[in-house]
LUMZA-71339 format. One record per residue: x, y, z of N, C-alpha, C in turn; residue in one letter. Coordinates in steps of 0.1 Angstrom, whole numbers. Each point is the difference from the previous one (the first is absolute). Last residue first. Layout:
REM LUMZA-71339
+-------+-------+-------+-------+-------+-------+-------+-------+-------+-----+
:   n_x :   n_y :   n_z :  ca_x :  ca_y :  ca_z :   c_x :   c_y :   c_z : res :
+-------+-------+-------+-------+-------+-------+-------+-------+-------+-----+
:     X :     Y :     Z :     X :     Y :     Z :     X :     Y :     Z :   A :
...
+-------+-------+-------+-------+-------+-------+-------+-------+-------+-----+
//
This chain:
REM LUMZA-71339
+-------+-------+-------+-------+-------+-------+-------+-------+-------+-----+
:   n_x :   n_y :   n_z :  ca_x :  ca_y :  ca_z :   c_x :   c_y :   c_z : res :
+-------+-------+-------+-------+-------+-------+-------+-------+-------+-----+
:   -55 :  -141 :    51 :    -9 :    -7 :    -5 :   -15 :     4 :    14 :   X :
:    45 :    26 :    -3 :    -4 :    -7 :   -13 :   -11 :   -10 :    -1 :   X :
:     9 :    45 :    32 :    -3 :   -11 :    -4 :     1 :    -7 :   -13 :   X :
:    21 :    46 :    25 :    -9 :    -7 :    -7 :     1 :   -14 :    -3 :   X :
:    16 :    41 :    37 :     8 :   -12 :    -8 :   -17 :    -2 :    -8 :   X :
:    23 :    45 :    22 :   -12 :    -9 :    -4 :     3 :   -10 :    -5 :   X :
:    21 :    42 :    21 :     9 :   -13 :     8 :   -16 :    -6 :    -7 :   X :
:   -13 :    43 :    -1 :    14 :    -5 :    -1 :     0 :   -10 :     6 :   X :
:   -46 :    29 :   -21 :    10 :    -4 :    13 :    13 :    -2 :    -4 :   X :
:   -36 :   -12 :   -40 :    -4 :     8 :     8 :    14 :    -2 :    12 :   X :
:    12 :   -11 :   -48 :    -9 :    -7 :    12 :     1 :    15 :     8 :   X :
:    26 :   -11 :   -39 :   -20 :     3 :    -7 :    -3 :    -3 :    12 :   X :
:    50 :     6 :     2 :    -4 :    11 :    -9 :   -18 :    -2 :    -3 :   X :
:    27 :   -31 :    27 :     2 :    12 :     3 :    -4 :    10 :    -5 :   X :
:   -10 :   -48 :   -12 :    -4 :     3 :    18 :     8 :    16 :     1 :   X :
:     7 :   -14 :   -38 :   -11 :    -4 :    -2 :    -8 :     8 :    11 :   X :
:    47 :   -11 :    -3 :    -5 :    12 :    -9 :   -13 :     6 :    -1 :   X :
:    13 :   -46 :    17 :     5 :    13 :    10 :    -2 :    11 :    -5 :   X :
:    -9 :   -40 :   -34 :    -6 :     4 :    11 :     1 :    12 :    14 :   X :
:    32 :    -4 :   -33 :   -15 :     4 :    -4 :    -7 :    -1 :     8 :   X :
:    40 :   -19 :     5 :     1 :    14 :     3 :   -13 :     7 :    -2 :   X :
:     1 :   -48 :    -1 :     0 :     6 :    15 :     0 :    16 :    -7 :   X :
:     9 :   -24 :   -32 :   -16 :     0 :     3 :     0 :     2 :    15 :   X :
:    38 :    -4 :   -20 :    -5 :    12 :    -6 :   -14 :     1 :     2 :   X :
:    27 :   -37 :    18 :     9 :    15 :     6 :   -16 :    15 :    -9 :   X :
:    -5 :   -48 :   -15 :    -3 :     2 :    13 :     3 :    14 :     7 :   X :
:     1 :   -31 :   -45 :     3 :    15 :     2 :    -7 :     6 :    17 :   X :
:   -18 :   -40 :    -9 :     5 :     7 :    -6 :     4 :     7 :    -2 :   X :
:   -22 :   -27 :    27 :    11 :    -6 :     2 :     7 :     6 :    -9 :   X :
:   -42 :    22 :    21 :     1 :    -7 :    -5 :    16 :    -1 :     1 :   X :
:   -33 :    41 :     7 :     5 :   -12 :     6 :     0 :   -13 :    -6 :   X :
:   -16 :    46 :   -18 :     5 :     4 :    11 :     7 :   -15 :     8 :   X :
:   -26 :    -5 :   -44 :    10 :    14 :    -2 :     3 :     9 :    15 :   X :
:   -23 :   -41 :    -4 :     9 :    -3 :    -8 :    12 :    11 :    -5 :   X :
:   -35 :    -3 :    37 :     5 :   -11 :    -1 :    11 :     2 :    -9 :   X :
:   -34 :    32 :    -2 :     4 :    -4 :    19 :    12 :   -12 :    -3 :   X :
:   -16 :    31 :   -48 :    -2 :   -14 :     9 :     8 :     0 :    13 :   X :
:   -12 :    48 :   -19 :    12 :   -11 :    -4 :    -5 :   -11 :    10 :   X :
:   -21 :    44 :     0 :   -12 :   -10 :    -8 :    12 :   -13 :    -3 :   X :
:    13 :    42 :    25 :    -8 :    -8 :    10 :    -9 :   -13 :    -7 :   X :
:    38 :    23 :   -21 :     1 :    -8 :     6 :    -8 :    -3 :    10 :   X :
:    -8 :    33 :   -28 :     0 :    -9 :    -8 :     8 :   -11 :     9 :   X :
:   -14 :    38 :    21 :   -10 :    -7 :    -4 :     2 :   -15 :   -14 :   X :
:    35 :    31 :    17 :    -7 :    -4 :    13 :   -10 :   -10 :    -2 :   X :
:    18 :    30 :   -29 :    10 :   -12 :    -6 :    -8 :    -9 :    13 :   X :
:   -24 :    39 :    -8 :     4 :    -9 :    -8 :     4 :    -8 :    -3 :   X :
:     3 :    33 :    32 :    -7 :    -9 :     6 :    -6 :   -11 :   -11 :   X :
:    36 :    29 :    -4 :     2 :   -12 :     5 :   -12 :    -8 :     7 :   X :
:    18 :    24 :   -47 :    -6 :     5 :    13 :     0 :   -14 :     4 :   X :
:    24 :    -3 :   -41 :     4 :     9 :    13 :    -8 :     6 :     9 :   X :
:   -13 :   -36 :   -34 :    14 :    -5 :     5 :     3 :    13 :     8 :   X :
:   -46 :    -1 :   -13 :     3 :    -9 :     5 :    12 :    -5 :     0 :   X :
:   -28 :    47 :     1 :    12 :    -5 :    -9 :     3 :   -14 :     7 :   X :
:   -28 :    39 :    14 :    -9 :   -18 :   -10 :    18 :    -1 :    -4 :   X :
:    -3 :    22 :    55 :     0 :     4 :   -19 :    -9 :   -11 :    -6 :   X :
:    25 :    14 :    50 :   -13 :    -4 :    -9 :     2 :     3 :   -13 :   X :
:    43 :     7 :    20 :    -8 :    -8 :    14 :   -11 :    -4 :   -13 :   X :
:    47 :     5 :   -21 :    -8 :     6 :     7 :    -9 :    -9 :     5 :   X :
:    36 :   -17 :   -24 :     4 :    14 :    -3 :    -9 :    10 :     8 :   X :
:    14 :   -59 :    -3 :   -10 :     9 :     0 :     6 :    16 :     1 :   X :
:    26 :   -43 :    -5 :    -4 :     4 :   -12 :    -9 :    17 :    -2 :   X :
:    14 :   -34 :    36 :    11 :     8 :    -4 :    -5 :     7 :   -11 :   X :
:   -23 :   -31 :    13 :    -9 :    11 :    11 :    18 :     9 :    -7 :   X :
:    -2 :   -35 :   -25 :   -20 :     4 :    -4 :     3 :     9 :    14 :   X :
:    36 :   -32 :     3 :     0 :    13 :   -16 :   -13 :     8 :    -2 :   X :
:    13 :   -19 :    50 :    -8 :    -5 :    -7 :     3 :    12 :   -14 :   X :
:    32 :     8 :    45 :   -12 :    -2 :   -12 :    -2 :    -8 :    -9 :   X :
:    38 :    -1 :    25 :   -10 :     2 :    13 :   -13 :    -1 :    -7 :   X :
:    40 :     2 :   -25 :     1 :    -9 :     7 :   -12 :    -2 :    13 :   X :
:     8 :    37 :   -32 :    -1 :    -9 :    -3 :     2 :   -12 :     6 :   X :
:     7 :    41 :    26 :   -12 :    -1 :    -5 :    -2 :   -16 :   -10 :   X :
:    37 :    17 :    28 :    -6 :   -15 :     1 :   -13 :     1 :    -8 :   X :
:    19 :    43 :     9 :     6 :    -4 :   -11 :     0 :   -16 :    -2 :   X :
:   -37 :    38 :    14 :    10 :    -9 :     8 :     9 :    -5 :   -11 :   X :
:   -39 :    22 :   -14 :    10 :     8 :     1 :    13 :    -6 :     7 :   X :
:   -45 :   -22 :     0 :    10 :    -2 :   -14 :    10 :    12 :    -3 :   X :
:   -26 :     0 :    42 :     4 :   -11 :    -2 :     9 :     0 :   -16 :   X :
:   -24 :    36 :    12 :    13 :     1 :     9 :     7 :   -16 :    -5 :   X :
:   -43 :     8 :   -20 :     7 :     9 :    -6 :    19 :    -3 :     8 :   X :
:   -37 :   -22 :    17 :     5 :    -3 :   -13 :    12 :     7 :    -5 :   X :
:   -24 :    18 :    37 :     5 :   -14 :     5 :     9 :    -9 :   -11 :   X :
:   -27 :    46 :     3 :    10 :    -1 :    14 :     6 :   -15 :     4 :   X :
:   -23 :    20 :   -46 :    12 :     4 :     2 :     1 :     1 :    19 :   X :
:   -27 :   -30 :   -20 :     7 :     2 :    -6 :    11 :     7 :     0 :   X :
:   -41 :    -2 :    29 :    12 :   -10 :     2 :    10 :    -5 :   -11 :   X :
:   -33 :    35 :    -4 :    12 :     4 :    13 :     5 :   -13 :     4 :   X :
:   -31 :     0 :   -36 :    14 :     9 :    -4 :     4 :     4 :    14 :   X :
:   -34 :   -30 :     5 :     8 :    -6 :   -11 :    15 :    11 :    -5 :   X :
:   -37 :    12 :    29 :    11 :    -9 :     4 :     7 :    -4 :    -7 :   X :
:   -33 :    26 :   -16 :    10 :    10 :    14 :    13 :   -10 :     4 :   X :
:   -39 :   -10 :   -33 :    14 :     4 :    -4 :     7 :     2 :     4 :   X :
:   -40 :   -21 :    10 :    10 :    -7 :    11 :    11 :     8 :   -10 :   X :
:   -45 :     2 :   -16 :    -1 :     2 :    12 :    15 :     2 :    10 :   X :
:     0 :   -15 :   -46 :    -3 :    12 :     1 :    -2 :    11 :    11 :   X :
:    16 :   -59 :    -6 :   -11 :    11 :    -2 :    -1 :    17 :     1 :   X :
:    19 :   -52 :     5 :     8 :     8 :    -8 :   -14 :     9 :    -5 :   X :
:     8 :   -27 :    49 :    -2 :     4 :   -15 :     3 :    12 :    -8 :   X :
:    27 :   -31 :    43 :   -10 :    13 :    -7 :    -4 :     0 :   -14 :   X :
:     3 :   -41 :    43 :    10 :     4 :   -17 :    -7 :    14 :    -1 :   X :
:   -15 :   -30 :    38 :    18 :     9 :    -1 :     3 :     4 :   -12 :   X :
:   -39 :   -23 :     9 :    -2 :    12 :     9 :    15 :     8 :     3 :   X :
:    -7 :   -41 :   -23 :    -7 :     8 :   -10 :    -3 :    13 :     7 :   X :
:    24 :   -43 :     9 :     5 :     9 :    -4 :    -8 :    13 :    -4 :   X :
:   -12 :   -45 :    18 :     8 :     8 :    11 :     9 :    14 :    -5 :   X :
:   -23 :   -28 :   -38 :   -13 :     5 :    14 :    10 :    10 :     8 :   X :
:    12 :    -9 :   -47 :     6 :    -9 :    12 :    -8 :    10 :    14 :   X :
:     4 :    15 :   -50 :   -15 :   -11 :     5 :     4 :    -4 :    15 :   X :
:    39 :    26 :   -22 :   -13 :     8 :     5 :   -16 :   -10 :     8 :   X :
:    41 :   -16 :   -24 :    -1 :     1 :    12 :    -8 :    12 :     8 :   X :
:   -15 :   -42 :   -32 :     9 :    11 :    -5 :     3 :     5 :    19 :   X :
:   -14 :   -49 :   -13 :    -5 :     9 :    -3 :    11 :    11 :     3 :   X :
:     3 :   -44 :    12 :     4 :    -1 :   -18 :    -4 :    12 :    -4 :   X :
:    16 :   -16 :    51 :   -13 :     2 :    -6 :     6 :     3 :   -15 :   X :
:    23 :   -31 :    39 :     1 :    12 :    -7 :   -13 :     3 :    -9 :   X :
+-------+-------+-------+-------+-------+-------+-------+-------+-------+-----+
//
């Protein structure tokens, strides 16, 4: 497992979107055609990560309700400690899946932890 973040993770760096000005189009159309629908589900709390339940829109600077905010604050969460581990395991899978649905380029993306 690598000790670095999960943005650094080489095989990841061509799947994550940044959180750029260039990319507002996506960021707010995969909020309200993917997020949005998701936490309207009533498994919403059980499916989400509290940081992607939390979010209110696609781009913005607000680091707890836009989401390419919340996006970017888990592309800088340790590979290792804050997506896999012997800990709280259930909730570090959900994140990570949250991860792979709502900041990655396509569908069906898995990301690497190390």
């Amino acid at each position: 497992m690598t000790t670095g973040n999960l943005g650094a993770v080489e095989d990841n760096k061509n799947k994550l979107v940044a959180d750029h000005a260039d990319n507002t189009t996506w960021w707010n159309w995969t909020y309200e055609n993917k997020l949005k629908p998701a936490k309207a589900k009533t498994t919403a709390s059980s499916d989400l990560d509290s940081a992607f339940n939390a979010v209110t829109g696609g781009y913005g600077n607000d680091s707890t309700t836009n989401l390419n905010k919340v996006c970017e604050t888990h592309y800088k969460k340790t590979a290792s400690s804050d997506f896999s581990d012997s800990t709280n395991e259930a909730e570090k899978n959900k994140r990570k899946k949250n991860v792979e649905q709502f900041c990655t380029k396509g569908d069906n993306v898995t990301l690497s932890l190390s």
